[in-house]
C-alpha positions as CSV (number, residue, x, y, z in Angstrom):
1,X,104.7,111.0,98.8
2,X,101.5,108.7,99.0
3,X,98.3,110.4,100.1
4,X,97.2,107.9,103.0
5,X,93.8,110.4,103.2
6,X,92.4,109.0,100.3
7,X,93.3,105.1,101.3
8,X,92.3,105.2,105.0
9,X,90.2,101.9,106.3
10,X,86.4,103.1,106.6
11,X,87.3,103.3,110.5
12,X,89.0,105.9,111.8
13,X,91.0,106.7,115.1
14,X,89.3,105.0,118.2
15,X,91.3,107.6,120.3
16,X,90.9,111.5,120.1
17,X,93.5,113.6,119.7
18,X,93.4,114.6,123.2
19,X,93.8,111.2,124.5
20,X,96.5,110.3,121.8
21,X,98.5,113.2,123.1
22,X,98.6,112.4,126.3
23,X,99.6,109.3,125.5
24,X,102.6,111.1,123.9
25,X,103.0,112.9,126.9
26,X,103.3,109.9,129.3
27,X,106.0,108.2,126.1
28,X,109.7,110.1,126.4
29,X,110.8,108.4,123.7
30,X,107.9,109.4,121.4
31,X,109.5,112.6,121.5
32,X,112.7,111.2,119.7
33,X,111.9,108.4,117.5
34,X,108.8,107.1,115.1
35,X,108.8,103.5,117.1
36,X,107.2,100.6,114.7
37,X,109.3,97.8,116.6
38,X,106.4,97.1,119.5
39,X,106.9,93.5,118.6
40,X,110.4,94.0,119.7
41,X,110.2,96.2,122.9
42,X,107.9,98.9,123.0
43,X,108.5,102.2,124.4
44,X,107.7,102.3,128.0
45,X,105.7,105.2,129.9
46,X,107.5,107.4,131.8
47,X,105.3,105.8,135.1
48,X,106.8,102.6,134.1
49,X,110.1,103.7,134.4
50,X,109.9,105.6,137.3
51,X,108.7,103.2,139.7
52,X,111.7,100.8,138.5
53,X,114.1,103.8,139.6
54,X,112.8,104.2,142.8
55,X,112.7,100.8,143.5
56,X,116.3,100.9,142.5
57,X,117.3,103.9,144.9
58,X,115.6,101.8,147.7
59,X,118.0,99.0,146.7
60,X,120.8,101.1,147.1
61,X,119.8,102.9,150.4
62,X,118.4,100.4,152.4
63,X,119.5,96.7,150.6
64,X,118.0,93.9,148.3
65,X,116.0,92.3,150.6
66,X,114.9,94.7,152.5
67,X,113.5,96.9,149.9
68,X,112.1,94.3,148.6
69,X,110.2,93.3,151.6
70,X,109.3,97.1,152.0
71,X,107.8,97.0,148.3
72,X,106.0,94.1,149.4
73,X,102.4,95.7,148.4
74,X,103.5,96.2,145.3
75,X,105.1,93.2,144.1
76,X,102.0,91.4,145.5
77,X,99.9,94.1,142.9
78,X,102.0,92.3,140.5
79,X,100.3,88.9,140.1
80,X,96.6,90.9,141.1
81,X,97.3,93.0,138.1
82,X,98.2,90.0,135.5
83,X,95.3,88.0,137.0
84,X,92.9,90.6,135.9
85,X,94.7,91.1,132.9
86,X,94.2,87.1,131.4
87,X,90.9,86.7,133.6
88,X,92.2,84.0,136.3
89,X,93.2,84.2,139.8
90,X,96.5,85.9,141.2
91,X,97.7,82.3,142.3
92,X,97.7,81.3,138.6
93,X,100.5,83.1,137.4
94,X,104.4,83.3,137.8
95,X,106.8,85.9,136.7
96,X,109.4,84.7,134.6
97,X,112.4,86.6,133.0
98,X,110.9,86.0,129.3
99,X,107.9,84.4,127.2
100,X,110.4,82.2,126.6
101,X,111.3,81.3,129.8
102,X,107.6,80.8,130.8
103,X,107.6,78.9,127.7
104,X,110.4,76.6,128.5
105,X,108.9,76.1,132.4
106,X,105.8,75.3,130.7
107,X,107.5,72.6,127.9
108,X,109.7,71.3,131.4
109,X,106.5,70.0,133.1
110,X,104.9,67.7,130.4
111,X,105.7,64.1,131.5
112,X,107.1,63.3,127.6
113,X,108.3,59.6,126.5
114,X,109.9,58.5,123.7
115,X,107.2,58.3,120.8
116,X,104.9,61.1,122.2
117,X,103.4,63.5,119.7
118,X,104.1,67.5,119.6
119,X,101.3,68.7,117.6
120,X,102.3,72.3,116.1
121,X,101.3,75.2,113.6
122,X,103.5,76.0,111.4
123,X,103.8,79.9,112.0
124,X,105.1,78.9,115.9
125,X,107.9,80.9,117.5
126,X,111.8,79.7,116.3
127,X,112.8,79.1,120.1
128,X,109.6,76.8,120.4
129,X,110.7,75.1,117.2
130,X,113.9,74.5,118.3
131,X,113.0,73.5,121.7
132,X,110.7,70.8,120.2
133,X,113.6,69.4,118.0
134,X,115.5,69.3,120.9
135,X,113.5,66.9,122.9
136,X,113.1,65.0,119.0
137,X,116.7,64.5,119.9
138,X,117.0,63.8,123.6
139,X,113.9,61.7,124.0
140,X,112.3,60.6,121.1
141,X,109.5,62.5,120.5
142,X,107.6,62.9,117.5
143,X,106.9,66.7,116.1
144,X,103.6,66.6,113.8
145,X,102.6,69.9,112.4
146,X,98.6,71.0,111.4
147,X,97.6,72.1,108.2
148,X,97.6,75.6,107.3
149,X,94.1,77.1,105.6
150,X,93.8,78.8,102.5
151,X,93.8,82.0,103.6
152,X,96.1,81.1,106.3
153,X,96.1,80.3,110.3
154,X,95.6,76.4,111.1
155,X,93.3,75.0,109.7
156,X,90.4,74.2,112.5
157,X,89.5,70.8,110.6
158,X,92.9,69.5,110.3
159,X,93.7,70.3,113.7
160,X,90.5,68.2,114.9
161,X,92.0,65.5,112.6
162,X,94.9,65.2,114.0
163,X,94.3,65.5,117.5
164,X,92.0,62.6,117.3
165,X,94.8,60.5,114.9
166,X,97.5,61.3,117.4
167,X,96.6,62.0,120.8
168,X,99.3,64.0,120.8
169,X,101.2,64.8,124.8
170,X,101.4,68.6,123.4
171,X,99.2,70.9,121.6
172,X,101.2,74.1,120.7
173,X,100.3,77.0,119.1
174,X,101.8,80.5,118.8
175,X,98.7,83.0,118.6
176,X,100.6,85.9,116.9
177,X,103.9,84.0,115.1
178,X,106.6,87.1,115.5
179,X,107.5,87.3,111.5
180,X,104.3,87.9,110.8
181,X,100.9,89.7,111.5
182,X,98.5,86.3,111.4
183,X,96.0,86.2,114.2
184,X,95.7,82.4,114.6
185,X,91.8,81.6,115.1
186,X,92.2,80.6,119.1
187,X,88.5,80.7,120.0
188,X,88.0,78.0,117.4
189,X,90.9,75.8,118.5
190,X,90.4,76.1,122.3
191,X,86.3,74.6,120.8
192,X,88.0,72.0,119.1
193,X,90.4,70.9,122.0
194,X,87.5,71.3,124.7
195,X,85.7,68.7,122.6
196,X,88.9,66.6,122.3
197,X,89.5,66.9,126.0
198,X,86.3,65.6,127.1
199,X,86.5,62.4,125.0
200,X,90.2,62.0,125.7
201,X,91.1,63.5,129.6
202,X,94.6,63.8,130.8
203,X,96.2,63.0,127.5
204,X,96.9,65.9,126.3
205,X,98.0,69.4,127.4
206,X,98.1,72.8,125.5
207,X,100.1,75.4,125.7
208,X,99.7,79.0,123.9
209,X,102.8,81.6,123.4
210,X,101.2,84.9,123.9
211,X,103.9,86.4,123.3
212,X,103.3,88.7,120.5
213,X,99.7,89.0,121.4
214,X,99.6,90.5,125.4
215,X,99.1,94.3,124.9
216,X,97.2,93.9,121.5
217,X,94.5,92.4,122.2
218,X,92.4,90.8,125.3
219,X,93.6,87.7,126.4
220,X,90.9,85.4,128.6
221,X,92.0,82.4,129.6
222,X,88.7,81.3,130.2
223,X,87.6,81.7,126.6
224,X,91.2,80.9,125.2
225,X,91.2,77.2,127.0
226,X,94.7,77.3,127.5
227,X,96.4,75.0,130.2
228,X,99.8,77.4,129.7
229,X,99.8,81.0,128.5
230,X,103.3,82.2,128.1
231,X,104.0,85.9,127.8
232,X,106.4,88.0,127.5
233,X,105.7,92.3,129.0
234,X,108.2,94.3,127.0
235,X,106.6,94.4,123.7
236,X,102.6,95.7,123.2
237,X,102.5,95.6,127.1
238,X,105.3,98.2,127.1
239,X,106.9,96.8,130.1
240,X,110.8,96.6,130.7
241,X,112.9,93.8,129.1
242,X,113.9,90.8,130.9
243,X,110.0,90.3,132.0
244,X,107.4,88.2,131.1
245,X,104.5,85.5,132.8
246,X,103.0,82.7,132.9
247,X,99.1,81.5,133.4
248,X,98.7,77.6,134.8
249,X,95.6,76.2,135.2
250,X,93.9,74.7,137.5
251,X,94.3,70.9,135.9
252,X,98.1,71.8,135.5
253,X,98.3,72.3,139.2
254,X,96.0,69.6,140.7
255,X,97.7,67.4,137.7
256,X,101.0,67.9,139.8
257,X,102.9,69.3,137.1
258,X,106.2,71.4,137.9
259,X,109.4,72.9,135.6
260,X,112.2,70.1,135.6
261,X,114.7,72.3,137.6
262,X,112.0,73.6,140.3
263,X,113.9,75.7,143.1
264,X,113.6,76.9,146.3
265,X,111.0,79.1,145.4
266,X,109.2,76.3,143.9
267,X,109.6,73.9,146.9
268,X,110.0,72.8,150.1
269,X,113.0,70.4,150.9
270,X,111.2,68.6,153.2
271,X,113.5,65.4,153.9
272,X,116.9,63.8,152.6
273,X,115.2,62.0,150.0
274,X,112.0,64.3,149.7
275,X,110.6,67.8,148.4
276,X,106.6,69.3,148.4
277,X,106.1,71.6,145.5
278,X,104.2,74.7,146.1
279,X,100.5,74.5,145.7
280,X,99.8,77.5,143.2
281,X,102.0,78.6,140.2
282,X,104.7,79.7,142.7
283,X,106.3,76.4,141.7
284,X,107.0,78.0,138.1
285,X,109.2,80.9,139.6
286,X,112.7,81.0,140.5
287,X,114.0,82.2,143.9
288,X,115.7,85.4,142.7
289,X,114.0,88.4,140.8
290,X,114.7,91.5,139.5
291,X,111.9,93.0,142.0
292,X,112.6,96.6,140.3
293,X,111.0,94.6,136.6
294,X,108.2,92.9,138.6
295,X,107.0,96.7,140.1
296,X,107.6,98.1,136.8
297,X,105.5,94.9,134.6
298,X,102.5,95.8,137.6
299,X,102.9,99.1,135.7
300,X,102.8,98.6,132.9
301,X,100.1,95.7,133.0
302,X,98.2,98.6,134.7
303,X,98.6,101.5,132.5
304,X,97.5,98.9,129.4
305,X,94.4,98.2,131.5
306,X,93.0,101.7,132.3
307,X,93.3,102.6,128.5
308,X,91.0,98.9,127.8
309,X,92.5,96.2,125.5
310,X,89.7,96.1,123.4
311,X,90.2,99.4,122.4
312,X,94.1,99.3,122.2
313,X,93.0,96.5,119.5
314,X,90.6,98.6,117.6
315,X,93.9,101.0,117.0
316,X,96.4,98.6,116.5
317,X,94.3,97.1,113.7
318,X,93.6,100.5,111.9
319,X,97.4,101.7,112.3
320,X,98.2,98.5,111.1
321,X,95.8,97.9,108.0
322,X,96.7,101.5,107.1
323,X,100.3,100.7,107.0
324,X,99.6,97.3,104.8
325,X,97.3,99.3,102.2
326,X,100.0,102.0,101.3
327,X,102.6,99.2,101.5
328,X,100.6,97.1,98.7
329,X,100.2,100.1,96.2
330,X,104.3,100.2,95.8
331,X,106.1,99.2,93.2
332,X,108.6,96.1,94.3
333,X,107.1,95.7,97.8
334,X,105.4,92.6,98.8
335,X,103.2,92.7,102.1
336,X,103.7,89.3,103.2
337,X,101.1,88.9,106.0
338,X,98.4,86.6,105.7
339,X,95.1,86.0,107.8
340,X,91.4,85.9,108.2
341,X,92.3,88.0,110.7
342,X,95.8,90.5,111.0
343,X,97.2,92.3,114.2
344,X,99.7,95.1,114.8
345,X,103.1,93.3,112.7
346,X,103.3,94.3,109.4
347,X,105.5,92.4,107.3
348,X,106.8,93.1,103.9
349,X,109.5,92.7,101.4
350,X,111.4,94.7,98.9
351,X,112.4,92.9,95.8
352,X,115.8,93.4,94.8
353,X,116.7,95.4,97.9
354,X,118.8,94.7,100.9
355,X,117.2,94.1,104.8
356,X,120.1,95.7,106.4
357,X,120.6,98.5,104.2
358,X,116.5,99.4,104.5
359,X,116.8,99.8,108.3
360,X,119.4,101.5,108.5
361,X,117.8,104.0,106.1
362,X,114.8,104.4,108.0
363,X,116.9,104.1,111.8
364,X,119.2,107.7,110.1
365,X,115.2,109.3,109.8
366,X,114.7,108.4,113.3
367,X,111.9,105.6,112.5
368,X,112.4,101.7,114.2
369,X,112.1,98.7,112.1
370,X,114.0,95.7,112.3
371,X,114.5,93.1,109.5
372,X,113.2,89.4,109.6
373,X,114.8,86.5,108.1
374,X,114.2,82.7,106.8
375,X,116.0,81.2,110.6
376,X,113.1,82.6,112.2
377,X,110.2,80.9,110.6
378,X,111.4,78.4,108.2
379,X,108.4,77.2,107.1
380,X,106.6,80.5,107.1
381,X,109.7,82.4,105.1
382,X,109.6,78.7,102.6
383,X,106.2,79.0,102.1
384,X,106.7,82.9,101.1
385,X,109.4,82.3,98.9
386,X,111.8,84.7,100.2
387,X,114.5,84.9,102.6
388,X,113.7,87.8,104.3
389,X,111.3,90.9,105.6
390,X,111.1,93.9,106.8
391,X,109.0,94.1,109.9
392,X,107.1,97.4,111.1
393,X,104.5,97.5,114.4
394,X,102.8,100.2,115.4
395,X,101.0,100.8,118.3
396,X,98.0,102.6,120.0
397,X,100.5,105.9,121.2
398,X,101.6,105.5,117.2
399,X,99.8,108.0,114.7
400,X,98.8,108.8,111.4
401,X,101.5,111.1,111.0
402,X,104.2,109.3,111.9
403,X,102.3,106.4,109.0
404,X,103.0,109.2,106.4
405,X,106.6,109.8,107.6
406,X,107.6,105.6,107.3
407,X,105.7,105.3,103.5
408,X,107.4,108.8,102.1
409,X,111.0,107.2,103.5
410,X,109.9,103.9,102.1
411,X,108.8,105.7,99.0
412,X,111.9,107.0,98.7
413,X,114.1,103.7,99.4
414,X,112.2,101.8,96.8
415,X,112.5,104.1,94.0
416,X,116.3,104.3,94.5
């Protein structure tokens, strides 16, 4: 078994011990599995899933609506605790059922024509792939992507480039691509598009998939210059599945800009021929919600924010770095990740050894991976030259314990 003492980052835990157990404490499952799939759903308090119950046994008791209406405080806490969360007023933000579906409300509203740019990364999200080669194929637009650096990310210069060669209708960029632990360099994009912006207004609009990133790491909106942030709450934010958000701006709203299938929620039929859209990001929702997920995502967005993001970062980052330093001193693995700057998904492969046949290995000693393949980032995976990965993220509840548990397995797999 590797020694992880000896190989540690120069930083240690930013948590004590006593803090890190009662995180333990408030995490049931922590008492059954090692959990390295945050990027996939992480485990959620025990306050998280409690308030979805009662809300539930409300439901039952005294109707839909009606509970509803009697939860109406804290479905309203929802939006006050998300606003606080990206730094923007409640009004700005929508709950949606996904980061994809905030992404895809997002994508609905930009006025595209046939010739229009999309100006991409090329670490971005499959489904945003996809859903650019879809409109590529329903209405003619054209899908350019940036340059990456040497060391990885976009490259800042090339994206300035391009923005100015183009004038693209979209600027997309995943911040944290899911098959792999890059930190994309957003501080400097937002700079470059700000710049951009100001010699080229209403042009172009820019939307960021936070999606891997919300629970890691702060997210301000202000400082990111996003005009959509897309989220999704069950991973780092450890909320329940079939959540996420969305963050509009205040040029997307004045600017008009609404999902192509806006609903009741999202308007006001006002004559035969007519409809007035909601003023504030209300237009982005649907009419029907799974209240029990928005009381439990207020939860959860609240438990991330009395432990502090920057600190939930600090962690992730150590966990994380610890895991890619024992990973790199194995025989056959490759850590694939790659980045001026790396977050919580570690990503690695085993040469000659099988994706399906690792995690099932590690699920029988209780520890959660799941494998990565080439569908899911094309151009990432091509660039690699391999066809698939194992993917491992730890979080801030994680520890170094559990570390040691995940490389002696992995130890063992590989010399098999």
């Amino acid at each position: 078994m590797l020694n992880l003492s000896s190989t540690l980052t120069q930083v240690g835990s930013v948590f004590s011990d006593r803090e890190l157990q009662q995180f333990r404490r408030d995490t049931p499952g922590a008492k059954r599995v090692i959990h390295f799939n945050n990027a996939g759903a992480g485990l959620m308090p025990d306050s998280v899933l409690q308030v979805q119950l009662d809300h539930l046994q409300l439901e039952a008791t005294m109707g839909g609506y009606e509970a509803a209406a009697w939860q109406g405080d804290l479905i309203k806490a929802f939006y006050t605790e998300a606003g606080l969360l990206f730094n923007c007023r409640a009004d700005q933000i929508a709950f949606t059922a996904s980061a994809t579906d905030a992404y895809t409300r997002a994508l609905s509203s930009i006025p595209f024509e046939k010739g229009d740019v999309i100006l991409t990364d090329r670490d971005d999200f499959v489904s945003n792939q996809i859903q650019f080669l879809s409109l590529q194929k329903r209405l003619g637009v054209v899908i350019v992507h940036i340059d990456n650096a040497a060391l990885g990310g976009v490259n800042v210069q090339d994206l300035e480039a391009k923005l100015h060669r183009y004038r693209p209708r979209l600027l997309a960029i995943t911040h944290v691509p899911t098959n792999s632990g890059l930190v994309q360099p957003v501080e400097a994009i937002a700079a470059v598009y700000r710049s951009y912006v100001n010699l080229h207004p209403g042009k172009t609009w820019y939307i960021l998939d936070a999606c891997q990133s919300a629970g890691q790491m702060k997210l301000d909106v202000q400082a990111l210059g996003c005009d959509f942030l897309s989220v999704t709450c069950r991973k780092f934010l450890r909320g329940p599945r079939g959540t996420g958000a969305l963050y509009i701006s205040d040029n997307a709203l004045r600017a008009g800009l609404e999902p192509l299938f806006i609903d009741m929620r999202g308007a006001e039929w006002t004559s035969k021929d007519r409809y007035r859209q909601q003023p504030d990001a209300k237009r982005f929702e649907d009419w029907e919600f799974n209240y029990a997920t928005v009381i439990g995502t207020m939860e959860a967005i609240a438990y991330c924010r009395s432990i502090g993001e920057d600190r939930i970062w600090q962690q992730v980052q150590w966990l994380s770095g610890m895991m890619r330093e024992a990973l790199g001193r194995l025989s056959r693995v490759r850590v694939l990740d790659r980045g001026p700057v790396l977050g919580g998904l570690v990503t690695f492969h085993i040469a000659g050894g099988d994706p399906v046949e690792t995690v099932q290995a590690l699920h029988r000693r209780k520890i959660n991976v799941v494998p990565s393949y080439r569908a899911f980032g094309v151009l990432d995976f091509d660039e690699k030259g391999v066809g698939w990965a194992i993917r491992a993220s730890p979080h801030y509840y994680n520890t170094k314990e559990e570390i040691d548990r995940f490389m002696e397995a992995i130890e063992t797999i590989v010399s098999q």
